[in-house]
Structures are given as structure tokens and as C-alpha cells.
N, C-alpha and C positions, 0 to 999 in steps of 0.2 A: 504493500500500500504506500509506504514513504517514494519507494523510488517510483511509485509510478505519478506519485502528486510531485516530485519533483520534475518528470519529463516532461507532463504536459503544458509550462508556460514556456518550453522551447518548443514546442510542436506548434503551439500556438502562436508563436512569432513566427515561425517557417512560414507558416500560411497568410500572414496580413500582407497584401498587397503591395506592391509600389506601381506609382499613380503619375501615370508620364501624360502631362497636358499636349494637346495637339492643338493647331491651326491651318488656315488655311495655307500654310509653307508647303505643306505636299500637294500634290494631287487629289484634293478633298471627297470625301465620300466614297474612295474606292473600297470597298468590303476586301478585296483579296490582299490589297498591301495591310488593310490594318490589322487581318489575321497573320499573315505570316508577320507582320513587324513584333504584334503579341507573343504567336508562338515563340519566334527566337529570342525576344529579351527574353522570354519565360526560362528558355532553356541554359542559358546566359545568368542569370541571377539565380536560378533554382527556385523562384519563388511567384506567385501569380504576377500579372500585370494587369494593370486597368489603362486602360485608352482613353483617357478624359476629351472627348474633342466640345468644340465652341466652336460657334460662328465669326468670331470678330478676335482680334488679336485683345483688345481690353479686357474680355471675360476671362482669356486665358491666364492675362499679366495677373489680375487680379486674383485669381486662386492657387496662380504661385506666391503668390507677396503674401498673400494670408495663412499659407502651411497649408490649401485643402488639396494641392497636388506634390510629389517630391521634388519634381522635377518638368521640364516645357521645352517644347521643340518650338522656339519662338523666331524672333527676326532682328537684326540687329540695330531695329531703331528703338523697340520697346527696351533689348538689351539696355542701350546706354543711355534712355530716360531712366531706367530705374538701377547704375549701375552702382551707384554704393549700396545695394541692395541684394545684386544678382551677380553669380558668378558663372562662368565658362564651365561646363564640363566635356563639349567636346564642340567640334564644328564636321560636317560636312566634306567629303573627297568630290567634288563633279569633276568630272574629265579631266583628274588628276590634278586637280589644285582646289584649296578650299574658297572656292573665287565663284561668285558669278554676276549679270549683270542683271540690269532696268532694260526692258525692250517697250519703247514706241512704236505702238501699232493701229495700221490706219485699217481701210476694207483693201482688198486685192485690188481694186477698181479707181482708188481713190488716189490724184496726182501728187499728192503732200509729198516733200523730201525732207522736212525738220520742222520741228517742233512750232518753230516761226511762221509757219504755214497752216495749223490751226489753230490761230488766234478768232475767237468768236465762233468758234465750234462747239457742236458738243462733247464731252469727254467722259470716261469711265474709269475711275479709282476701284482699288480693291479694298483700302480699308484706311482707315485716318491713321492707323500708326504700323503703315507698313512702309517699309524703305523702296522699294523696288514700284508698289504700287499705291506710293503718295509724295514719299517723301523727295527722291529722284527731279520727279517732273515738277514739282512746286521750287525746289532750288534751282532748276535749271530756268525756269521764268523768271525768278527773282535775279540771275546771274545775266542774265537777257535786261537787266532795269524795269522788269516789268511787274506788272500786280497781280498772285497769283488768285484775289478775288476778283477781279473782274477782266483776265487774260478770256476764259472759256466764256462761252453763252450761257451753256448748262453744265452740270456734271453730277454725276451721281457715284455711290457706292456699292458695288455689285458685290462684297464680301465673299472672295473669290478668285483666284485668278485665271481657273476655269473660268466665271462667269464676265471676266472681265473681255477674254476673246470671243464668249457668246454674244454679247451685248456689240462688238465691234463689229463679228462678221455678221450679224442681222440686220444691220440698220441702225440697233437703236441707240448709237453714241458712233460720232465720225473716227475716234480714236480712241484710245486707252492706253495706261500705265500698268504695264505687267512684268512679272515674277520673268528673268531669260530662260531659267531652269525650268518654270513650268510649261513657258509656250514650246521650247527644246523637247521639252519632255511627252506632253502631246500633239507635235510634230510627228511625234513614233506611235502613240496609241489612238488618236483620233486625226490623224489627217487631213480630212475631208474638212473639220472645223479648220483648224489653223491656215489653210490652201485659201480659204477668205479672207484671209489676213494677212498684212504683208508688214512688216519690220522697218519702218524709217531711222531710228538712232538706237544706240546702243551706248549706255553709259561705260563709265571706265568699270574695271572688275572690282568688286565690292566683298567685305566679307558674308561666306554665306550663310544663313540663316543657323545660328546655333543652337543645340543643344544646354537649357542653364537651369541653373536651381537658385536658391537660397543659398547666401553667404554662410547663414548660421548652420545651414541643413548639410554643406556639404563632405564634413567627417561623420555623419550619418552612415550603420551598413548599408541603408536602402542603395544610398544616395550614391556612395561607393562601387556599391557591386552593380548598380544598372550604368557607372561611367566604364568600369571592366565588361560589361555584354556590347556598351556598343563599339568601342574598340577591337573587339573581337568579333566582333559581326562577320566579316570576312574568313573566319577558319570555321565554323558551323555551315554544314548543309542550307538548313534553315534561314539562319545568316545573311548569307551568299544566296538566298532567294527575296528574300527581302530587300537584300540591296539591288538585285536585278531589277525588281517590278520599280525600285527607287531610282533607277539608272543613274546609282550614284557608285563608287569606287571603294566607300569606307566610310568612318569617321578617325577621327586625330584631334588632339589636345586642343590645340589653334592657342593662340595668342591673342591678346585685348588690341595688340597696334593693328592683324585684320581690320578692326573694324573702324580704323582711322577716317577712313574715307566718308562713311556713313557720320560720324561725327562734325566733317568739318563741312557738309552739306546743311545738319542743324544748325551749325556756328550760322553759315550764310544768311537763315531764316529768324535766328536770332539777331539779327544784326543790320535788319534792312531798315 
């Protein structure tokens, strides 16, 4: 009876989840990455995973900042608004560097060649605190002398960057500001969308979208052993299938100066 009231608040800990917040930085809504991503942290930590996704990059900051997730696959504007707060535990491998870009994209049909060319258009954002699909194209107005509240006619928020190419090759916005990784990414899974869409600029390589937790949380087991499963992601079967459908190469430690870029873009907007 003693050793068995002893083993079970370890058995008990084995089994409490760790709670990886998601956003729209993947591929959103795909059912089969977010099972295989589960299965291999699972296999990776030894211990369940939970998928917390949200709509909006704020739902997500915000239930990492409060301890209700361990850890967010977040983007690195919310990173370094909230960076004495949040720390790195890994970044992203795309096509062999932890880098990607902002793509500007108009319809297939449409003559624009820069940015400068829809002025008094309408536009599609993917989310108020995403780098790639807000923050990019509003410093890049502002670095233009221009005003990024009354540059566009209209603009909306498609929370998404799927829904940001939906919205551009339908009609119902002349342009958009999107993730390079994800229009890249469904270039190869959905085609037939992206082929409405055609690519005007390409910002400089920015760092990609990380991996973070909580400052205080991260000598936590959780927190610890799911930075050891995603680093290891690449020698698991499982793994190595998740990074596939990810058409990403790995993850790696990364460093705070990656995300220079993206910071000295908020300096810009802080300073107009």
C-alpha cells in the first residue's frame, strides 16, 4: 500500500499534458499536420500534448502570458512586444535557414509592380500583430512618407494567411500582406489558389516565426523536454513526417538578433 501511494503522484505527473498554443503561422486548420505534429511531440516528450489553436495571434499571446498554455508557436512581432516576458525556445529551419519573408500579392491579372501602385486600393491583412501580414507592409508605407491610415481605400483582416490569398484571388481585396512561407507552402498543396495570385515584393529575410514560452516557465520539465522533441523532430519517423507536411527542414535554438529586422521595422512605426 505505501509504495503504491507513493507511485501514483509520479504516474500522475506523467500524464498532465503540455499545452503548445498554435496560430495562424502554419497552415491553419489542416487536421493531418496537427495530428502528426501531436503525435510526435507526444513521442518526443513521452507525455500527452494538447494543441491549443486560436484565431488571432492576441488570444494566443495572451494564454501564454497568463501560464494557461506552456509554451506558442507564435511570430516575431508579438515575440518582441512582449519580450521581457517571453523567451526563444527554438525557431524554425525553411529551406535551410531560419529566415523567411512578407510577400505582396496582387490577382494574377492585376498590372501593380510595388507597393506604390496600390495606393487607394483595397487591401487584406492577416492579423494586427502579425509581422509578415501587418506589420511589413505598414512600415514599408510609412518608409514610403506615407500614412498607413489612409494609404489603402479599404482593408480588412482575414485572420489567416490562407484566407489572406483567398480574399486576393477572389476579388474581394486588390492585394494582401502575407506569410512567404505560407503562400510557398500552398504553392505545393493548393495550386490552383495561389496561380490567382501573383507576388509583387518581397521583403528582406526576416526571422521566422518562433517557437516561445514564458521567461519564468522555461527550467520547467514541460517546458524543457517539448524544447528536446522539437529539436529532435528530424530523427523520429513521426518527426520527419510532421516536418514534411511542415515543408520545413527542422527546428534550432535561433538567437534574439534573428529577429533584428522585425524590430527595427516597429522602431520605424514608433517613430513616425
Amino acid at each position: 500500500m505505501i509504495g503504491a501511494a507513493c507511485a501514483a503522484p509520479a504516474i500522475l505527473r506523467a500524464e498532465v499534458p503540455i499545452r503548445l498554443g498554435l496560430t495562424p503561422v502554419f497552415l491553419d486548420n489542416d487536421a493531418e499536420v496537427i495530428s502528426r505534429l501531436r503525435l510526435a511531440l507526444g513521442q518526443g516528450t513521452g507525455r500527452p500534448i494538447d494543441l491549443v489553436q486560436r484565431r488571432t495571434y492576441q488570444e494566443v499571446t495572451g494564454l501564454l502570458l497568463e501560464g494557461s498554455v506552456d509554451a506558442a508557436w507564435l511570430c516575431g512581432f508579438p515575440f518582441l512586444q512582449h519580450e521581457e516576458s517571453l523567451a526563444l525556445l527554438g525557431v524554425p529551419i525553411w529551406r535551410r535557414a531560419p529566415l523567411y519573408q512578407s510577400y505582396l500579392i496582387v490577382h494574377a491579372d492585376d498590372p501593380a509592380q510595388g507597393l506604390e501602385d496600390l495606393e487607394r486600393g483595397t487591401h487584406a491583412f492577416s492579423d494586427p500583430d502579425s509581422n509578415s501580414g501587418w506589420l511589413v507592409t505598414v512600415s514599408d508605407i510609412v518608409r514610403m512618407g506615407a500614412r498607413p491610415d489612409t494609404f489603402f481605400d479599404r482593408t480588412l483582416f482575414a485572420y489567416g494567411h490562407r484566407n489572406v490569398a483567398r480574399s486576393v484571388a477572389g476579388g474581394l481585396t486588390r492585394s494582401g500582406s502575407i506569410d512567404g512561407y505560407v503562400w510557398e507552402a500552398l504553392a505545393q498543396v493548393e495550386p490552383a489558389l495561389t496561380a490567382r495570385t501573383r507576388v509583387i515584393s518581397r521583403s528582406e529575410p526576416l526571422g521566422f516565426p518562433p517557437f516561445v514560452t514564458r521567461r519564468d516557465h522555461v527550467a520547467t520539465e514541460a517546458v524543457q523536454s517539448l524544447r528536446r522533441a522539437l529539436f529532435n523532430l528530424a530523427d523520429s519517423v513521426e518527426g520527419k513526417a510532421a516536418l514534411r507536411l511542415l515543408q520545413l527542414d527542422g527546428i534550432e535554438a535561433g538567437e534574439p538578433a534573428l529577429f533584428d529586422g522585425i524590430r527595427a521595422r516597429m522602431q520605424d512605426l514608433e517613430n513616425r
